[in-house]
C-alpha positions as a printed NumPy array, in Angstrom:
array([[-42.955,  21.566,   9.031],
       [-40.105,  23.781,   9.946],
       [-36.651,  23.09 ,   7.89 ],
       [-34.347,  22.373,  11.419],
       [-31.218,  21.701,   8.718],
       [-31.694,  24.947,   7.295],
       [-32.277,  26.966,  10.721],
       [-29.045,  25.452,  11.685],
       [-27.578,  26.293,   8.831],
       [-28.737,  29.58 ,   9.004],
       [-27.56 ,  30.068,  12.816],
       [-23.896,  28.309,  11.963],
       [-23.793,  31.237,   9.251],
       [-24.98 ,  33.867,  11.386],
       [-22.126,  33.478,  14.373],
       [-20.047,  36.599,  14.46 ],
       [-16.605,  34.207,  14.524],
       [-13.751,  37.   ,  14.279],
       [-16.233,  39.574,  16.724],
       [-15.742,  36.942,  19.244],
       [-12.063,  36.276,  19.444],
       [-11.469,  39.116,  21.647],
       [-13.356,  36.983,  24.544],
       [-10.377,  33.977,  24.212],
       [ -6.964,  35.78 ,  23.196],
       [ -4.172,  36.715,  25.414],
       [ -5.209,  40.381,  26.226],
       [ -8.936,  39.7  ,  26.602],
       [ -8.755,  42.156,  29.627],
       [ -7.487,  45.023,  27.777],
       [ -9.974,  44.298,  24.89 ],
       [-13.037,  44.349,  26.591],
       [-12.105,  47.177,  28.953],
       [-11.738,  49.308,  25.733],
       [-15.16 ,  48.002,  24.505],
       [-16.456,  48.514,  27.729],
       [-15.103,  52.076,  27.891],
       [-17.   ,  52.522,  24.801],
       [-20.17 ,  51.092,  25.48 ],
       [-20.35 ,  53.188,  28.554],
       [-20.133,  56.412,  25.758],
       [-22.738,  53.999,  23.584],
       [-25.113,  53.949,  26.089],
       [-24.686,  58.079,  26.705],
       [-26.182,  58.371,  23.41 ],
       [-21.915,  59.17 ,  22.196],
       [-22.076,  57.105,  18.829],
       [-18.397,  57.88 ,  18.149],
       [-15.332,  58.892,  20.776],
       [-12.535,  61.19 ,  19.607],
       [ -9.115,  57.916,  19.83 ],
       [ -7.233,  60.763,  21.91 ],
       [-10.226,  60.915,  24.23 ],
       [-10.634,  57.039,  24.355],
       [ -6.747,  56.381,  24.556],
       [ -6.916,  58.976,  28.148],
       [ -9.679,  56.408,  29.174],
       [ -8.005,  53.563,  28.336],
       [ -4.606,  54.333,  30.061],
       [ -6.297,  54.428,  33.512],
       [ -9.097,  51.809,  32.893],
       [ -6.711,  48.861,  31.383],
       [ -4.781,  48.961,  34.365],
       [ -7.247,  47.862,  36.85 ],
       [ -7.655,  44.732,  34.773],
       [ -5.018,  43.58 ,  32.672],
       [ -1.661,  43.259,  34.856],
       [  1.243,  45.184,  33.905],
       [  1.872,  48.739,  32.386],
       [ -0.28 ,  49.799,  29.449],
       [  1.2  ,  52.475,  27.191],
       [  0.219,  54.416,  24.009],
       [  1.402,  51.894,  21.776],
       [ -0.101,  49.06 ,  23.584],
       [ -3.597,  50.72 ,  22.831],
       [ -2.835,  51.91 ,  19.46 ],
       [ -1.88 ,  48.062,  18.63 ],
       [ -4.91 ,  46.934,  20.694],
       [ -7.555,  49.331,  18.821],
       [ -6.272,  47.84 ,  15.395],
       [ -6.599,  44.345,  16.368],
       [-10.191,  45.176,  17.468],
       [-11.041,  46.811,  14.193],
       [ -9.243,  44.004,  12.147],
       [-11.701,  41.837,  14.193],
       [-14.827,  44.049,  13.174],
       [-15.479,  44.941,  17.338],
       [-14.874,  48.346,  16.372],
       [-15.628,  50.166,  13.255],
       [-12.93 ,  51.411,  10.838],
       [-11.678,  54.641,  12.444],
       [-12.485,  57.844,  10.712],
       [-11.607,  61.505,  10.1  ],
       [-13.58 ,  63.778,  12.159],
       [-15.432,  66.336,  10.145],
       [-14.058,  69.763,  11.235],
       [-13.845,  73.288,   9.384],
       [ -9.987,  74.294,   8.868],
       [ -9.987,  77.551,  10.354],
       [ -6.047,  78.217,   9.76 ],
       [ -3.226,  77.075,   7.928],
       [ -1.768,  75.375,  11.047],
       [ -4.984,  73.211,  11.551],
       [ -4.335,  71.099,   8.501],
       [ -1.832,  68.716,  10.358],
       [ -4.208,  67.855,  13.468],
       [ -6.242,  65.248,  12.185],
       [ -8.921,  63.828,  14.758],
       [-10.062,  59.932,  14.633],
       [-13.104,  58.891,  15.641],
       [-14.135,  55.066,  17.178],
       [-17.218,  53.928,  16.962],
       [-18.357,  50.344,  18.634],
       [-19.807,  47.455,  16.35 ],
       [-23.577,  47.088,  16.797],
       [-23.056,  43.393,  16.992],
       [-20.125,  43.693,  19.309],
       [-22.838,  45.915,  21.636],
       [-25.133,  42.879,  21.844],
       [-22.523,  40.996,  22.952],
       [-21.176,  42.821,  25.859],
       [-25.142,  43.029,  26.498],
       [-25.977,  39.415,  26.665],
       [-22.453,  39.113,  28.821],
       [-23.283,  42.007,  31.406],
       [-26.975,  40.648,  31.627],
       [-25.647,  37.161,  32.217],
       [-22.92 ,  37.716,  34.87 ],
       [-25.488,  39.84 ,  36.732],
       [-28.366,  37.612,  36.535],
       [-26.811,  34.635,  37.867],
       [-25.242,  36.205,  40.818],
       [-28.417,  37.454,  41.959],
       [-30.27 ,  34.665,  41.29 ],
       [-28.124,  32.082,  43.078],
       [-27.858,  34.534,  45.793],
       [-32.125,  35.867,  46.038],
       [-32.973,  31.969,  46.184],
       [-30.703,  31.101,  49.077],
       [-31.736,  34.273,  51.109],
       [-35.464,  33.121,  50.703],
       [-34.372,  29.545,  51.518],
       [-32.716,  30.481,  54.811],
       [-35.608,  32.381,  55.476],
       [-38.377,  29.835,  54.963],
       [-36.317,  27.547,  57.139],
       [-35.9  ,  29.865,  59.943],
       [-39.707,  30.568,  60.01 ],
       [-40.82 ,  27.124,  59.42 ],
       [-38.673,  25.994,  62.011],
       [-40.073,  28.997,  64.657],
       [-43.544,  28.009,  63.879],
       [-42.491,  24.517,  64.147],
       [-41.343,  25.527,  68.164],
       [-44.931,  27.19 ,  68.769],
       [-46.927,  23.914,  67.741],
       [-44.666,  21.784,  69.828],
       [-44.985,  23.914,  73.161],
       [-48.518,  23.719,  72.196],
       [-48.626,  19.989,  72.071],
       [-46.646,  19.581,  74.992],
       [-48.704,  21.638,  76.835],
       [-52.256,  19.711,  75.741],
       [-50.696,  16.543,  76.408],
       [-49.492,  17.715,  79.647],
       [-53.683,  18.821,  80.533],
       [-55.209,  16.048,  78.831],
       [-53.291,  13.115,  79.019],
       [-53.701,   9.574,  76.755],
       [-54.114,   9.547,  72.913],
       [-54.139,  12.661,  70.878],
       [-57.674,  13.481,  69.613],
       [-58.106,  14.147,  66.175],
       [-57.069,  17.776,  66.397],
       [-53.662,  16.719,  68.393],
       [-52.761,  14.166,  65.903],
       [-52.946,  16.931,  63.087],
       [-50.832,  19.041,  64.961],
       [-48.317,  16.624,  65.07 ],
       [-48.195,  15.415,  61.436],
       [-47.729,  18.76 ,  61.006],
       [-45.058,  19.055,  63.254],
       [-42.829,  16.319,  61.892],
       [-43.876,  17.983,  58.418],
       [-42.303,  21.748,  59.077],
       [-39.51 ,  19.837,  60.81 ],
       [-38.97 ,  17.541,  57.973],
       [-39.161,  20.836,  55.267],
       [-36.856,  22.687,  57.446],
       [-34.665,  19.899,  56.88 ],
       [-34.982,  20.404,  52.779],
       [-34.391,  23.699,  52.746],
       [-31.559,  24.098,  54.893],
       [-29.889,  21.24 ,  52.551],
       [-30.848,  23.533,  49.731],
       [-29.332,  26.788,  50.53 ],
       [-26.482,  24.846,  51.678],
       [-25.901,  23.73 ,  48.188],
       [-27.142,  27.15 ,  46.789],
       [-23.94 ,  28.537,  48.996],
       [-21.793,  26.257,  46.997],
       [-23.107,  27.154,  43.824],
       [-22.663,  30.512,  44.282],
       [-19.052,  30.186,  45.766],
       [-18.409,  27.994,  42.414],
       [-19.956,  30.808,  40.132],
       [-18.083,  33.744,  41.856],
       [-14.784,  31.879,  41.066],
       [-16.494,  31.336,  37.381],
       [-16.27 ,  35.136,  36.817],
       [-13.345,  35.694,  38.483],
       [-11.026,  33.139,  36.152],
       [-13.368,  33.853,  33.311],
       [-12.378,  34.949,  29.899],
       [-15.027,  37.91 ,  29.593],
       [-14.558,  39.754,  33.547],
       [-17.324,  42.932,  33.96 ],
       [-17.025,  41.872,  37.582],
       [-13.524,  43.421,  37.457],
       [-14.319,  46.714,  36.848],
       [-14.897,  48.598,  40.059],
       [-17.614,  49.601,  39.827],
       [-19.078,  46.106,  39.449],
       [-17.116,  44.701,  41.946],
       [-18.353,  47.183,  44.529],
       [-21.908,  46.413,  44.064],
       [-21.071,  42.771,  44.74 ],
       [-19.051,  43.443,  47.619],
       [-21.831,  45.627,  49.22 ],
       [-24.378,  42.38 ,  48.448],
       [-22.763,  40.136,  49.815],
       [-22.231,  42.2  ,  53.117],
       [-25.66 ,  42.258,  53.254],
       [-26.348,  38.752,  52.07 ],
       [-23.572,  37.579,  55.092],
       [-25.282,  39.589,  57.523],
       [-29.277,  38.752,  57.062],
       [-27.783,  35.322,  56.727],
       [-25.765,  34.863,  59.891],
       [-28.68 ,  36.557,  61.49 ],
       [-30.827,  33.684,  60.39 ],
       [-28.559,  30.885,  60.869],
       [-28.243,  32.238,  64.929],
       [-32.243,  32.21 ,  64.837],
       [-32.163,  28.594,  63.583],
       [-29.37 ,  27.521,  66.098],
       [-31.612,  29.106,  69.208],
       [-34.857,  27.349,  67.706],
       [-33.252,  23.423,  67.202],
       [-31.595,  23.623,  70.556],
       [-35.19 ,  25.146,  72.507],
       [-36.704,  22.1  ,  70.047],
       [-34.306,  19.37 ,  71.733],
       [-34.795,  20.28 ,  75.543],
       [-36.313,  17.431,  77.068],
       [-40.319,  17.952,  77.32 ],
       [-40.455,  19.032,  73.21 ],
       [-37.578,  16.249,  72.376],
       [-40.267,  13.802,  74.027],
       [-42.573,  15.547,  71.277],
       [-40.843,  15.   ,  68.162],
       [-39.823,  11.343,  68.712],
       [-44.022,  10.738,  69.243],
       [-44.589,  12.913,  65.939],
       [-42.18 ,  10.39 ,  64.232],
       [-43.95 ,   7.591,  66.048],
       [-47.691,   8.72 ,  64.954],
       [-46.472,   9.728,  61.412],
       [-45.163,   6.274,  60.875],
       [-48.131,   4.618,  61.837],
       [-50.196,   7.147,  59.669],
       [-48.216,   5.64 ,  57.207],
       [-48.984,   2.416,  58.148],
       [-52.573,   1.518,  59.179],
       [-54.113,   4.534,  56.972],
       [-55.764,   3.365,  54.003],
       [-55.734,   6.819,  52.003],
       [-52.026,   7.017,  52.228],
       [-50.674,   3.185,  52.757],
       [-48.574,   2.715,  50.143],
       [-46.9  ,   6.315,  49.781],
       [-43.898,   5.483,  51.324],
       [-42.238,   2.831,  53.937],
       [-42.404,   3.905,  57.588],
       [-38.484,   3.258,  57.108],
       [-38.481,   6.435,  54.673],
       [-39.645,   8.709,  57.621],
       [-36.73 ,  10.524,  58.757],
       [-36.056,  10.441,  62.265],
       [-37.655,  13.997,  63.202],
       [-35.42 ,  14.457,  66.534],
       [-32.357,  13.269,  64.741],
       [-33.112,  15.775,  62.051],
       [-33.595,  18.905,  64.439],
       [-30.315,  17.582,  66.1  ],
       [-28.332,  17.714,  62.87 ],
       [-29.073,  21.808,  62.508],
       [-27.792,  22.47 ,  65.915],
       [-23.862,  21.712,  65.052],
       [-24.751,  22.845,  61.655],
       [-26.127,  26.158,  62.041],
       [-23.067,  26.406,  65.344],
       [-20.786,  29.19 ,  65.461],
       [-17.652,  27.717,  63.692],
       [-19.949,  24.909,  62.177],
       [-20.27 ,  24.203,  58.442],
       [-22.759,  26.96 ,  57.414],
       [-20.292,  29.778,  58.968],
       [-17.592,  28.048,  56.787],
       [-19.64 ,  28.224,  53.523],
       [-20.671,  31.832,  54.029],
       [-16.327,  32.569,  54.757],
       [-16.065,  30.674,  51.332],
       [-18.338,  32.784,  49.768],
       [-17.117,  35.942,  51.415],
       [-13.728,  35.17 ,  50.057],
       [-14.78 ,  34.109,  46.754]])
């Protein structure tokens, strides 16, 4: 059996404490745009960067995050903290033949990024990115489901107004499927709307996360331009299905398919009621009100209504 004291021990032991303290100090910004800067050169297969060559990067990169002017000095005093920290490596002289006499006072430091500290800004770039998308990719699907469900939903009620309308009296087997199935998509529409609603607001709440975060790769602008262009894409597919939505509850409440869904409620609740393979799973009182349901998405899903105002929130956000 595993030893869980001594993993913990072990883990406690491991944690990098001083190679973290540039994520909570005062000039966070500045520190992880110069680790940034050099994980960029990292990832170029550039092990080391000349400090001249950094400090050029640094002046117009530390700007962009980190209000106020940033000077020489302020990077010379920020590269030391970093390397008292262990987030960069102690600087050394650059190897270099002395071709003249005058070469022997230019002396050339070289930074190098902490292998640890690279993990780090991994795990933190990975992170921010993955959660963004994934909040946003599962409320994109959501809207779509619901605005298909809901269009096949309009079909099979056209359809059963339209056999009722030839046949007359009690469904037959076949009808009554149709409209359990009916109430079902309607129901499920239902769901998932509430879902991507809420995904909306978790997405708002983890856009503000970044922004007032400690650690910010969304800053940087070429970050922040990606998300931009998403979310002008995400706002536009989704208005585009919220107006499809709108259209299909309001053809789903006009008077010959609003007559529909109040029977699908009806025949679901007595499914519910006098069927012996299914008494029991619920109340007919738990049955949503299948009309009342459509008729919720109409203000809803309405230009000005509640889902425009979420999508403004997240647009601003």
């Amino acid at each position: 059996m595993p030893d869980v004291h001594a993993d913990l021990q072990g883990l406690v032991s491991a944690i990098p404490v001083d190679k973290l303290r540039f994520l909570t100090a005062d000039r966070r910004r500045a520190y992880a745009a110069i680790l940034w800067t050099l994980l960029g050169h990292r990832r170029s297969h550039e092990i080391e960067v000349c400090y001249d060559d950094l400090m050029i990067e640094a002046l117009g990169m530390v700007p962009t995050v980190e209000p106020g002017p940033y000077s020489p000095d302020a990077f010379r005093s920020d590269v030391k903290q970093l390397e008292d920290w262990g987030n960069l490596a102690p600087r050394r002289l650059e190897p270099r033949r002395i071709e003249t006499l005058a070469d022997r006072g230019l002396q050339k430091f070289l930074c190098r990024l902490d292998d640890e500290t690279v993990a780090i800004l991994d795990f933190l770039e990975g992170r921010s990115r993955a959660v963004v998308a994934a909040l946003a990719d599962r409320g994109r699907h959501l809207l779509r489901d619901a605005a298909e469900r809901l269009g096949e939903a309009l079909l099979l009620a056209q359809k059963i107004a339209r056999d009722q309308a030839a046949e007359g009296g009690p469904p037959d087997a076949a009808r009554a499927d149709d409209v359990l199935r009916l109430a079902y998509l309607c129901l499920d529409v239902d769901r998932k709307v509430d879902d991507a609603a809420r995904e909306l607001a978790a997405f708002d709440a983890a856009l503000v996360g970044f922004a007032v975060s400690p650690f910010r790769l969304e800053a940087l602008a070429e970050v922040v331009a990606r998300l931009e262009r998403y979310i002008e894409d995400y706002v536009a597919e989704a208005t585009e299905r919220a107006r499809a939505v709108h259209r299909t509850a309001r053809k789903l409440l006009r008077p010959a398919l609003s007559d529909v869904l109040v029977r699908s409620r009806e025949h679901v609740e007595r499914r519910l009621r006098d069927d012996p393979l299914v008494a029991g799973a619920g109340s007919p009182g738990a049955i949503r009100d299948v009309r009342l349901t459509v008729g919720e998405l109409v203000p809803f899903f309405a230009p000005a209504g509640r889902f425009e105002t979420l999508l403004e929130h997240r647009d601003a956000a």
